[in-house]
C-alpha positions in Angstrom: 0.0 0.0 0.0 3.0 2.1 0.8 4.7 1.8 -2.5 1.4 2.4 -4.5 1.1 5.7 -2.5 4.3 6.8 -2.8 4.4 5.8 -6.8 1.1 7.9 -7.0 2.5 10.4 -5.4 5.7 10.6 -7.4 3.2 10.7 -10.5 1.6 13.8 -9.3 4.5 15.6 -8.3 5.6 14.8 -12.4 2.2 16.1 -13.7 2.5 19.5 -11.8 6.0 19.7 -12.6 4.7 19.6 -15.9 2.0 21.9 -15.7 4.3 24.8 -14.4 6.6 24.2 -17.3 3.7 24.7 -19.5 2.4 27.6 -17.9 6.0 29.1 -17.8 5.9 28.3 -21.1 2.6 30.6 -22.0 3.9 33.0 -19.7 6.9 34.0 -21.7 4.9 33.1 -25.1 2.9 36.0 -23.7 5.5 38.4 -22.9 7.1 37.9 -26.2 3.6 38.8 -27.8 3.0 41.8 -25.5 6.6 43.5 -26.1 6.4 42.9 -30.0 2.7 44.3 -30.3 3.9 47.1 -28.5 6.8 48.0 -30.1 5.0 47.6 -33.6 2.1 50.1 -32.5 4.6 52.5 -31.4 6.6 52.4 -34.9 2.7 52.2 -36.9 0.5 53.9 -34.2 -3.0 52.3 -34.0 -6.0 54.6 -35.9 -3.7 56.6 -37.6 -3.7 56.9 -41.6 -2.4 54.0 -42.9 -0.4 56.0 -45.6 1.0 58.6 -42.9 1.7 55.6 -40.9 4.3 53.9 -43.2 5.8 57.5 -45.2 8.7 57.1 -43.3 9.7 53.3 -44.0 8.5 54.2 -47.2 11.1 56.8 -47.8 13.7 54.4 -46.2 12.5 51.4 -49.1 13.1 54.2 -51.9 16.2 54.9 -51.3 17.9 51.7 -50.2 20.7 50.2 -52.1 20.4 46.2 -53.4 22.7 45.8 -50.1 20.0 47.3 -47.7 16.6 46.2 -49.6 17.9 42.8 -49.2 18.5 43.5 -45.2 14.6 44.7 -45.2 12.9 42.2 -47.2 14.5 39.5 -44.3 13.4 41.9 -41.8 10.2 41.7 -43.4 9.4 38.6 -43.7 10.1 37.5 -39.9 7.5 40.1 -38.7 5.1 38.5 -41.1 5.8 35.0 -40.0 5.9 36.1 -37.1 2.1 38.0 -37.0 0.7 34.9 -38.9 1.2 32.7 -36.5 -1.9 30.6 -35.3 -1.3 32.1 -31.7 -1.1 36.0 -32.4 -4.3 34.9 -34.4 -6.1 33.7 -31.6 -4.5 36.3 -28.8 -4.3 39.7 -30.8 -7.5 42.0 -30.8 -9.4 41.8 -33.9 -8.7 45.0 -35.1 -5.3 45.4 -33.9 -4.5 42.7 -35.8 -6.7 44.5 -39.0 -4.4 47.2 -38.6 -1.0 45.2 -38.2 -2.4 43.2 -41.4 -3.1 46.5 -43.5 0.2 47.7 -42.6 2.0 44.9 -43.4 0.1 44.5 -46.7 1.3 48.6 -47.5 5.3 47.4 -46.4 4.8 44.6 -49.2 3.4 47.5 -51.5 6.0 49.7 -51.3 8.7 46.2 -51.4 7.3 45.3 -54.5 7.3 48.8 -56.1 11.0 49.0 -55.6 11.7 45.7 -56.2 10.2 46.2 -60.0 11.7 49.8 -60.5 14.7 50.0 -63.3 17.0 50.6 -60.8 17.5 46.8 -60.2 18.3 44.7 -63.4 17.4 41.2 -61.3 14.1 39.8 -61.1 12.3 39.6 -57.3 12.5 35.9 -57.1 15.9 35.6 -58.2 16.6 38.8 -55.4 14.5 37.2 -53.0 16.4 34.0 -53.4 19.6 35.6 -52.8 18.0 36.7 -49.5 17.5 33.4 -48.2 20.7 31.9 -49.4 22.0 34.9 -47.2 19.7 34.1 -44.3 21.0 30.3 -44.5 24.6 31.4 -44.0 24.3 33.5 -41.6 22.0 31.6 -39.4 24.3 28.7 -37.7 24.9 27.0 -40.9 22.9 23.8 -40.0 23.1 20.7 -42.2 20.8 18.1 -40.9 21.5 14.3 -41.8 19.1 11.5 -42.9 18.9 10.9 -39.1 17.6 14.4 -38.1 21.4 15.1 -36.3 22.6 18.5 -37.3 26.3 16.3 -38.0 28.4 19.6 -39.1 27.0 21.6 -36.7 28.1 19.1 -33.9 30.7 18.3 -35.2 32.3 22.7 -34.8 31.2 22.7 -31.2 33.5 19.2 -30.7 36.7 20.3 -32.3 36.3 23.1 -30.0 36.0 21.3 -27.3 38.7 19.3 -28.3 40.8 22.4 -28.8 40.5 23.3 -25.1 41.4 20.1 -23.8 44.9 19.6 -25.8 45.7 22.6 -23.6 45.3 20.0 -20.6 48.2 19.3 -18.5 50.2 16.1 -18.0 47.9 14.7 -14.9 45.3 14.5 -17.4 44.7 11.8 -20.5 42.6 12.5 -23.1 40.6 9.1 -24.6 41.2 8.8 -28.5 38.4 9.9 -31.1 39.3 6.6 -33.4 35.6 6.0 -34.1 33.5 6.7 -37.2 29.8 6.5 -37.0 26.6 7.6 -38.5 26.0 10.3 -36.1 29.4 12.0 -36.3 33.0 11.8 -37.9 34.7 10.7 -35.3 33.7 9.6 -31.5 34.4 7.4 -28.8 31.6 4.1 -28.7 32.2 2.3 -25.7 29.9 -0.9 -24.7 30.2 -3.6 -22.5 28.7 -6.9 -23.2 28.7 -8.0 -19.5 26.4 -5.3 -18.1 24.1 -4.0 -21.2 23.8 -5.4 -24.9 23.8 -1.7 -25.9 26.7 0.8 -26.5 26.8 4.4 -25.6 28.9 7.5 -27.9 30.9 10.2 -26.4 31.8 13.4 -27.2 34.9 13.6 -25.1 36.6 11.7 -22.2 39.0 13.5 -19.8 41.1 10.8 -17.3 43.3 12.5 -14.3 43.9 12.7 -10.7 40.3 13.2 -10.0 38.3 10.6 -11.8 37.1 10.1 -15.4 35.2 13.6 -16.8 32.2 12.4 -19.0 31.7 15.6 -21.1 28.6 16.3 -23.4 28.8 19.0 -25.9 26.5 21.2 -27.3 26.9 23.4 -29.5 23.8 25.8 -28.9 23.6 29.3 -30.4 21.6 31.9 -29.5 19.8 32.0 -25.9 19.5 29.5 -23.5 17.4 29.0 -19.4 17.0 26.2 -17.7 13.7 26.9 -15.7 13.6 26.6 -11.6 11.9 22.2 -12.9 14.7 21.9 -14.8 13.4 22.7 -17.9 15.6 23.8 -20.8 14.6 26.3 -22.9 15.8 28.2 -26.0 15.5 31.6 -28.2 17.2 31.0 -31.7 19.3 33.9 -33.0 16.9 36.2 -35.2 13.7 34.5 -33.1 11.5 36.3 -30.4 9.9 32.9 -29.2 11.4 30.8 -26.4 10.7 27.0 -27.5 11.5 23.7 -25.2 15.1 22.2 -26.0 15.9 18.5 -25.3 17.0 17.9 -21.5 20.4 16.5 -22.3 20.5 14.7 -19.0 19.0 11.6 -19.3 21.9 10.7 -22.0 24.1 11.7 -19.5 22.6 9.5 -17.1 23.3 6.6 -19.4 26.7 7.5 -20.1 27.5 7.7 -16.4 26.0 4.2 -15.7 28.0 2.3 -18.5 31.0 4.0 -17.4 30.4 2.7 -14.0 30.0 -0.7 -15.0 33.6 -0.1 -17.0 35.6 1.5 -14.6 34.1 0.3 -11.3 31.8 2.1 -8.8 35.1 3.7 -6.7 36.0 5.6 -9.0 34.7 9.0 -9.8 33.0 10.2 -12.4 32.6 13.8 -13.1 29.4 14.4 -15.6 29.7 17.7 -17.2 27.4 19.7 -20.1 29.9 21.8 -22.3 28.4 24.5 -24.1 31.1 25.3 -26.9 29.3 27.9 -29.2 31.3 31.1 -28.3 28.2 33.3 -28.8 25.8 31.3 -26.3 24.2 33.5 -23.7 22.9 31.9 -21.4 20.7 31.9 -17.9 19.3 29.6 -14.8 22.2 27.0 -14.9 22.2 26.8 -11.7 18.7 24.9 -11.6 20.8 22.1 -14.1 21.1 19.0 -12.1 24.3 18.4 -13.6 27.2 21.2 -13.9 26.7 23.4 -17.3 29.6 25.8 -18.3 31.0 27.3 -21.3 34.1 25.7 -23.3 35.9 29.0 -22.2 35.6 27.3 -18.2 36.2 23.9 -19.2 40.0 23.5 -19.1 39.9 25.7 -15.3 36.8 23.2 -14.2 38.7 20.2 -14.6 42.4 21.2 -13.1 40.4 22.3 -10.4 37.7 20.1 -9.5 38.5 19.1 -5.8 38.2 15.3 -5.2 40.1 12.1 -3.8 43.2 11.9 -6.0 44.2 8.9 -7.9 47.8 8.4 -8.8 49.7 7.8 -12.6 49.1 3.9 -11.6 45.4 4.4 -11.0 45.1 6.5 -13.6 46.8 4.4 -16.4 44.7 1.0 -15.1 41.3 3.5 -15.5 42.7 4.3 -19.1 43.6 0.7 -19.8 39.9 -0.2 -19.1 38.1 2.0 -21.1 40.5 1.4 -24.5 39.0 -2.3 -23.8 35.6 -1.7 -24.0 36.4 0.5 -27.2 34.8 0.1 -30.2 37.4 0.9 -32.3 38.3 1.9 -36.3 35.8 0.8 -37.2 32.4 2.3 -39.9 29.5 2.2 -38.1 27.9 4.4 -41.1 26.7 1.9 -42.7 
C-alpha cells in the first residue's frame, strides 16, 4: 500500500511539474507577444492613416541600395511569419490585428514597387532567393542528416572542445576519437557486453587525478534557461519565441552508468554539459542537475575540480579499461 502511494505520489509531483513548465511556457509566449505588439504600434500607431503611418519606411525602401533592400525584405518577412502565426491569431484584438495586417500589406506595396523599379536589373524571385541563401549562412549553418542530427553543426562545437582540452596538462589523459559512425565523424563508442547489450557514444573523455570527466557537448547558439523544474529552454538567434530544448540529462545519465560498469563504482565520475558555441548567452544553470559551463571554463573546471586523487598507476589502469571496451576503427555508417 505504501509503494502504490508513494508511486502515485511521485506521478503527481511529475504532472505538476509539468503543468508549471507549461504555464511558464505561455507566460513568456505572452510576454514575447506583448513587447512585440507594442513596439509595432509604437513604430505604426493604431487609428492613424495607414499612408501617414508607413511615409517614413517608405522613404527608407526608396532609397535603399540592393545591399540594404535585401536586409529589409529578411526583416520583413520575420514580422510577417511572425504575426501569422496561429497564436497572435487567436491572442491579438481583432482590429489590432486588422491594422497590423493593413500595414503589413502597405510594407509589401511599397517592397514590390522598388523591387520592379529600373533601378534593379534582377528579377524579385531571383533577389529574394539571394536573400534566403543569405539568411541560411548567416544563421548557424545547420546541415541536418538523414537521421535528423545537425552532423556539421556538432561536429564545430567538438573540435572546439577538443581544442581546449589539448591545452590539458600532464595529470590528465585524453581518450582517443578513433571512431567513425553515423551520427558523427569521429567519437568514442564504448559498450560492454557484461552489463548492457547496448553501447553508448561520447563526445569527449577526460582521465586524471580526479576521476574520469564524461563531457557532453553542445553546440547551442543563441539564448538559452534552464527553468527553476529543470526545464531547458531556447531563443534562436533572429527569433523572439522561447521554444522547449531537449534535456540533455537523461543521455548523461546513461553515459554515467556504462561508465560505471567499465571502470568500477570507486572511482569517480565527473558528468559535465559543455556548451562550446562562443556566442551562447545563457541563464538559470544553476537549476541544471548536472554542472553546465561554457568551453571558455572547461580547461579551469577540470584542473580544479577538488576530489580524492588517484595516482599515474590508478590513472593508467582507468585508461587501460576504457580502451578495452572501445569500439574501435571501425564504420559504423553503414
Amino acid at each position: 500500500m505504501t509503494s502504490i502511494l508513494s508511486s502515485m505520489e511521485r506521478e503527481e509531483k511529475e504532472r505538476q511539474r509539468q503543468l508549471e513548465a507549461i504555464r511558464e511556457y505561455n507566460r513568456l509566449k505572452k510576454a514575447i507577444f506583448e513587447s512585440r505588439m507594442d513596439k509595432f504600434l509604437k513604430l505604426y500607431p493604431y487609428k492613424s492613416n495607414e499612408q501617414e503611418c508607413i511615409t517614413e519606411f517608405a522613404r527608407v525602401v526608396e532609397n535603399a541600395d540592393e545591399k540594404l533592400l535585401k536586409k529589409i525584405i529578411v526583416r520583413y518577412n520575420a514580422e510577417k511569419k511572425y504575426w501569422s502565426t496561429y497564436y497572435v491569431l487567436h491572442t491579438c484584438n481583432e482590429s489590432i490585428y486588422q491594422h497590423i495586417m493593413s500595414v503589413m500589406k502597405s510594407m509589401r506595396d511599397c517592397l514590390d514597387q522598388k523591387i520592379q523599379s529600373a533601378k534593379f536589373e534582377k528579377e524579385e524571385d531571383e533577389i529574394e532567393n539571394e536573400i534566403e541563401d543569405e539568411k541560411e549562412d548567416n544563421i548557424e549553418n545547420e546541415k541536418e542528416d538523414d537521421h535528423g542530427i545537425i552532423a556539421e553543426w556538432g561536429a564545430m562545437g567538438e573540435k572546439e572542445v577538443e581544442y581546449v582540452l589539448k591545452w590539458l596538462t600532464d595529470d590528465y589523459y585524453v581518450i582517443e576519437k578513433d571512431c567513425t559512425s553515423k551520427y558523427s565523424n569521429r567519437c568514442i563508442l564504448l559498450e560492454n557486453q557484461t552489463f548492457i547489450d547496448e553501447s553508448q557514444e561520447y563526445d569527449h573523455i577526460v582521465v586524471g587525478p580526479q576521476g574520469v570527466f564524461l563531457i557532453e557537448t553542445k553546440n547551442y547558439s543563441g539564448q538559452l534557461h534552464i527553468d527553476h523544474q529543470g526545464n531547458w529552454l531556447r531563443k534562436k538567434k533572429r527569433e523572439e519565441e522561447w521554444l522547449p530544448e531537449i534535456n540533455p540529462g537523461q543521455q548523461v545519465v546513461r553515459h554515467h552508468v556504462l561508465m560505471e560498469s567499465i571502470v568500477g563504482k570507486e572511482v569517480p565520475i565527473i558528468d559535465v554539459i559543455c556548451l562550446a558555441h562562443p556566442n551562447i548567452m545563457t541563464s538559470g544553470l544553476e537549476n541544471a542537475n548536472i554542472p553546465v559551463i561554457k568551453k571558455d571554463q572547461l580547461g579551469d573546471f577540470i584542473m580544479r575540480y577538488q576530489g580524492e586523487l588517484m595516482d599515474k598507476a590508478a590513472i593508467n589502469e582507468v585508461v587501460c579499461k576504457i580502451n578495452r571496451h572501445k569500439i574501435s576503427k571501425k564504420n559504423l555508417a553503414v
